[in-house]
C-alpha positions as CSV (number, residue, x, y, z in Angstrom):
1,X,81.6,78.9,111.4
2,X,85.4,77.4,111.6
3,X,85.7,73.6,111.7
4,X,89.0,72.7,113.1
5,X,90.0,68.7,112.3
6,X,93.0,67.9,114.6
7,X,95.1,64.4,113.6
8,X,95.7,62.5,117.0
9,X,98.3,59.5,117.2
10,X,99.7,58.7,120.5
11,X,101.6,61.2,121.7
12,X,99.0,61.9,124.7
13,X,100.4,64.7,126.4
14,X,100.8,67.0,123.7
15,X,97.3,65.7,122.2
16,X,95.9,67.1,125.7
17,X,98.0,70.3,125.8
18,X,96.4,71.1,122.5
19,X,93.0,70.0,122.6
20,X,93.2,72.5,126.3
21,X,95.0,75.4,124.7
22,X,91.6,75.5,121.9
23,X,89.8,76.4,125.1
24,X,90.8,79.5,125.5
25,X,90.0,80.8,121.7
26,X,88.2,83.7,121.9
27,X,85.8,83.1,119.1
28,X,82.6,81.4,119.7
29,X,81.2,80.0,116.2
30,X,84.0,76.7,116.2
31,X,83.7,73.0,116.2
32,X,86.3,70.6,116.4
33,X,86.3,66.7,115.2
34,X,89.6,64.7,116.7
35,X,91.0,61.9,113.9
36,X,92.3,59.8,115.7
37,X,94.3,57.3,113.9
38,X,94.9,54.2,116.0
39,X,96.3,55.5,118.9
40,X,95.8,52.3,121.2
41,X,92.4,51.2,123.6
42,X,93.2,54.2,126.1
43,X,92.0,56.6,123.5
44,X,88.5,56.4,124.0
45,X,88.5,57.1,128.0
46,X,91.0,59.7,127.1
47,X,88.8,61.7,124.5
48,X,85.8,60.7,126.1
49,X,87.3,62.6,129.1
50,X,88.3,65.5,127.0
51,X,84.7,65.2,125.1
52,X,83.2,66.1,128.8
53,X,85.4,69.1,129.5
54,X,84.1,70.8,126.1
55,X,80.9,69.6,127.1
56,X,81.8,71.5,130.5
57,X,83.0,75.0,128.6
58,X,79.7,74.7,125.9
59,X,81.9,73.0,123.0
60,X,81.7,69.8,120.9
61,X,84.3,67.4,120.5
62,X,83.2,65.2,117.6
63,X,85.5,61.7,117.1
64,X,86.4,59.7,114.1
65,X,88.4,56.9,115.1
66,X,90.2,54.4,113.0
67,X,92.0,51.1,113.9
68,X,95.1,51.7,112.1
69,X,97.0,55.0,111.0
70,X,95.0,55.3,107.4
71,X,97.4,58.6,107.2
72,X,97.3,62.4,107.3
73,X,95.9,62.6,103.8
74,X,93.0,60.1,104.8
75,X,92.3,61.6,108.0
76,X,91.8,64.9,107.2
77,X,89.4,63.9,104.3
78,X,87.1,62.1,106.5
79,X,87.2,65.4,108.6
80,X,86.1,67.5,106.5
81,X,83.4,65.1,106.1
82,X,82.3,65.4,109.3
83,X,82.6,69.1,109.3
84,X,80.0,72.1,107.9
85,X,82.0,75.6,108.2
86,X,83.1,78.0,105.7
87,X,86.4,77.8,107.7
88,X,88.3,74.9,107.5
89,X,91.6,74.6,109.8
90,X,93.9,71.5,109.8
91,X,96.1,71.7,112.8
92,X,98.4,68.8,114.3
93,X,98.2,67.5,117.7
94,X,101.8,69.2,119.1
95,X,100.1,72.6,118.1
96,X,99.0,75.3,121.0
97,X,97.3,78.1,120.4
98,X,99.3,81.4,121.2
99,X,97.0,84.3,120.1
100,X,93.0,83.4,121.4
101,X,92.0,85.5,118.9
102,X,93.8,83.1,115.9
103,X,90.5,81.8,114.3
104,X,88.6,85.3,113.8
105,X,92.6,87.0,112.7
106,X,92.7,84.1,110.1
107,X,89.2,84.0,108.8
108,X,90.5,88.3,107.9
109,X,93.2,87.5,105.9
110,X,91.1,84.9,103.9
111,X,88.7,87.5,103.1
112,X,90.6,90.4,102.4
113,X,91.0,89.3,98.9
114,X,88.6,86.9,96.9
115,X,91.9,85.0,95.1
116,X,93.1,83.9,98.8
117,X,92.0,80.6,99.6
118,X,94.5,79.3,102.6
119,X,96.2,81.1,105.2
120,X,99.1,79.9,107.5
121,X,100.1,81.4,111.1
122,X,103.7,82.3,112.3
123,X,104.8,79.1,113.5
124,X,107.7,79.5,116.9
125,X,108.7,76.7,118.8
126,X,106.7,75.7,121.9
127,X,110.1,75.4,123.7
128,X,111.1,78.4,123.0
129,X,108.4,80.9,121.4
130,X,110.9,83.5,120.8
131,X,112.3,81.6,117.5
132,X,110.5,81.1,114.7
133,X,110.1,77.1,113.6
134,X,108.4,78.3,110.2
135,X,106.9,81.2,108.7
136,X,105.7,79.6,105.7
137,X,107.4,77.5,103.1
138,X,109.2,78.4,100.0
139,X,110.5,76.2,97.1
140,X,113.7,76.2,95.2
141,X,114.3,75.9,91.2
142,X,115.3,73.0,92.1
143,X,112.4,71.7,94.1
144,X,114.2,72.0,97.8
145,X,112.0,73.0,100.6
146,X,112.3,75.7,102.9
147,X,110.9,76.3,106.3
148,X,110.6,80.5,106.3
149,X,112.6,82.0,108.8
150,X,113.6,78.4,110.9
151,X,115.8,79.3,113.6
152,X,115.4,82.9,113.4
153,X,114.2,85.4,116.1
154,X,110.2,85.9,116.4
155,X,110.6,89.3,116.1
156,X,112.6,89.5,113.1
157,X,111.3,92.2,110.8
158,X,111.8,90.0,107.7
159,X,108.9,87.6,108.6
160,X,106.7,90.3,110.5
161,X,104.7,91.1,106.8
162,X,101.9,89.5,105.4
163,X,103.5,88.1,102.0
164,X,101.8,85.6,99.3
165,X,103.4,82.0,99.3
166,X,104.5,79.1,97.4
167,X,103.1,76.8,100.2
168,X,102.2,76.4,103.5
169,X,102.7,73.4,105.9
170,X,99.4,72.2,107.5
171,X,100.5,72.0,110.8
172,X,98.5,75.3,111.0
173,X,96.1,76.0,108.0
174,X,92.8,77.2,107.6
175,X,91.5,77.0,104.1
176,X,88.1,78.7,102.6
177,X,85.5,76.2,102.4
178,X,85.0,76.6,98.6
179,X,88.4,76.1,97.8
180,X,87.8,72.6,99.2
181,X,85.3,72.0,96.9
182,X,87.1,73.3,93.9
183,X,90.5,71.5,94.2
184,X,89.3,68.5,96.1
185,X,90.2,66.4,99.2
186,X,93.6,65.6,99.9
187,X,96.1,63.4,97.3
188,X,96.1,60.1,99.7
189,X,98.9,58.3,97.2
190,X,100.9,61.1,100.5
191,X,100.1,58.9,102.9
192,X,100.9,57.7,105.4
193,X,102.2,61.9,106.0
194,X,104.6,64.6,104.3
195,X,104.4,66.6,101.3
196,X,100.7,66.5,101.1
197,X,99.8,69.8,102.1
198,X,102.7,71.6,100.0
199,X,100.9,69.7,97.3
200,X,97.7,70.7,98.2
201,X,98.7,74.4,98.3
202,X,100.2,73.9,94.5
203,X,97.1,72.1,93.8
204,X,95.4,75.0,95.0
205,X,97.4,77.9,93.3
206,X,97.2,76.3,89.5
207,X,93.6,76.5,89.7
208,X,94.0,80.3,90.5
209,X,93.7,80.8,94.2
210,X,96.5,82.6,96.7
211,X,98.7,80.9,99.8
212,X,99.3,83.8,102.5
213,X,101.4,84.2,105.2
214,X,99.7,86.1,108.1
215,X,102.2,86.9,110.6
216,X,100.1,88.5,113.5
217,X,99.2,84.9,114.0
218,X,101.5,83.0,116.3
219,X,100.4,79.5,117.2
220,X,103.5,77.2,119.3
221,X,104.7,73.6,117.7
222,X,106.5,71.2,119.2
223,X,108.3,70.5,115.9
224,X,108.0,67.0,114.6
225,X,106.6,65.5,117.7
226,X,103.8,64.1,115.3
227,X,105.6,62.1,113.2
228,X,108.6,61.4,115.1
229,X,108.0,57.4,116.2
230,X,104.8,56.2,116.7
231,X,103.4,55.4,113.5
232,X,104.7,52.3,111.8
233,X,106.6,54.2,109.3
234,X,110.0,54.8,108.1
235,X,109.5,58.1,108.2
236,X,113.1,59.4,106.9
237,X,112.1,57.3,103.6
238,X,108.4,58.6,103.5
239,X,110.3,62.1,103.0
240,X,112.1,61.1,100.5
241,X,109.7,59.3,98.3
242,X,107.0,61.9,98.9
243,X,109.4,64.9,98.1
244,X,110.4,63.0,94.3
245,X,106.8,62.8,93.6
246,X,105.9,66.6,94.8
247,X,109.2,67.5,92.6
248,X,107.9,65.3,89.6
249,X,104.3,66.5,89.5
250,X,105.3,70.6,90.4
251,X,108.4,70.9,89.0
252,X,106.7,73.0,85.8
253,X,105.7,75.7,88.6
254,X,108.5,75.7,91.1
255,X,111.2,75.8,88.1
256,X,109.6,79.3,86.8
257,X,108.9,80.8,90.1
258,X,111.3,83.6,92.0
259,X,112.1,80.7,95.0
260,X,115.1,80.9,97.0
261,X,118.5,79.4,95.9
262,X,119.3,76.1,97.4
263,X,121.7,77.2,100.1
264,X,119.4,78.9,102.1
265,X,116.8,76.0,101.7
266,X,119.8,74.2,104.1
267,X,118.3,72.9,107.8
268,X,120.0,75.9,110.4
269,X,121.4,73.8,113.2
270,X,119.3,75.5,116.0
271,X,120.4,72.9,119.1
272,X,117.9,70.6,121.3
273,X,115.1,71.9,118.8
274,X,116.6,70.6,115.5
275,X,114.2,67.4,114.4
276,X,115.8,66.5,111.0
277,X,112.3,64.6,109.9
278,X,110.0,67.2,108.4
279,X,110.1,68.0,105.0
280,X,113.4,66.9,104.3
281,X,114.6,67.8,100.9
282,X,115.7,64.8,98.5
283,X,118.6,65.0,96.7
């Protein structure tokens, strides 16, 4: 079974546009719990609503809601809590699906080796699905962090390989139940959000298991739109603060690993798509 646990504050419309687009996923062994984390008194018609359209197509939407943001860290935890499958997906509320065969094309690439332990899809923008918005993440010598391909055309050959990774950004992640239970739940000193899953990936590869890229995958993000306003956080500082504690604890791995020089760690100016709030690199 897959357990998908999608994060939910405010941002209604794209919360619905995703919670819709995991209709159409061809697979039928799934459930999905919604986190929400304090998105307002509306959010309890509003998932109630969307509660009676799984109902409607045979699903289950499950709920955990909390009365203040208690972060990404914290509110995946309790959904894996809630959750029983030997799949585990994190995805963000500005995610839709773009392959309805995702789940089942992930769950492949997990098993074709016992060492891998999470997965990420090709990421494109939802604007514009013909550029890539991250095909996984890299890290420099130097700790700077690189969104994979950002900017670059979905097709590109360079980012059409599966390829073993430094890290992975959870917008999109499915992880192998047992991994969970080896490495642990989620570091919450991340919260409220960012950095959290790049460390959980380097939690996850010093104990021995693989982060892969699996680029038949393509799932749509509306980059940023999660964290971008909304949550009661400086979120430019969070970035910062976040990304000198992921430097301090990992800098012993990323300093002896083949990443990619600084420069081409650089945000590409892509236009109306460029959101300069994720994963900014510290100086």
């Amino acid at each position: 079974m897959f357990s998908i646990i999608v994060l939910t504050l405010n941002k209604r419309p794209q919360t619905r546009r995703c919670l819709e687009s995991l209709l159409t996923s061809t697979d039928d062994d799934w459930e999905l719990v919604v986190v929400d984390n304090g998105s307002g008194e509306d959010r309890v018609r509003f998932l109630g609503e969307m509660a009676d359209r799984y109902r409607e197509a045979g699903r289950t939407l499950e709920t955990v809601l909390n009365d203040v943001n208690r972060g990404a860290s914290t509110g995946r935890n309790q959904g894996i809590e809630r959750t029983r499958g030997e799949h585990v997906v994190f995805l963000d509320n500005d995610m839709v699906v773009g392959d309805r065969a995702w789940l089942s094309k992930l769950r492949r690439t997990l098993e074709a080796d016992l060492r891998t332990g999470i997965v990420v899809p090709k990421l494109v923008f939802a604007g514009n699905p013909g550029m890539i918005q991250c095909a996984g993440c890299a890290v420099s010598r130097t700790g700077r962090v690189q969104f994979r391909g950002r900017g670059e055309p979905a097709d590109d050959k360079r980012f059409a390989e599966r390829v073993e990774l430094q890290c992975g950004t959870s917008a999109c992640m499915m992880l192998k139940r047992s991994v969970i239970e080896a490495v642990g739940p989620l570091d919450e000193v991340f919260n409220p959000v960012q950095y959290e899953d790049l460390d959980y990936c380097y939690r996850a590869r010093s104990m021995g298991w693989k982060v892969v890229y699996e680029p038949s995958v393509t799932m749509l993000h509306d980059e940023s739109t999660t964290t971008a306003g909304g949550g009661g956080f400086n979120n430019p500082y969070i970035v910062i603060k976040h990304g000198l504690l992921f430097k301090e604890r990992w800098r012993h791995m990323f300093e002896n690993e083949s990443g990619p020089p600084d420069r081409e760690t650089r945000w590409k100016p892509i236009g109306r798509f460029e959101k300069k709030d994720t994963h900014e690199n510290p100086e």
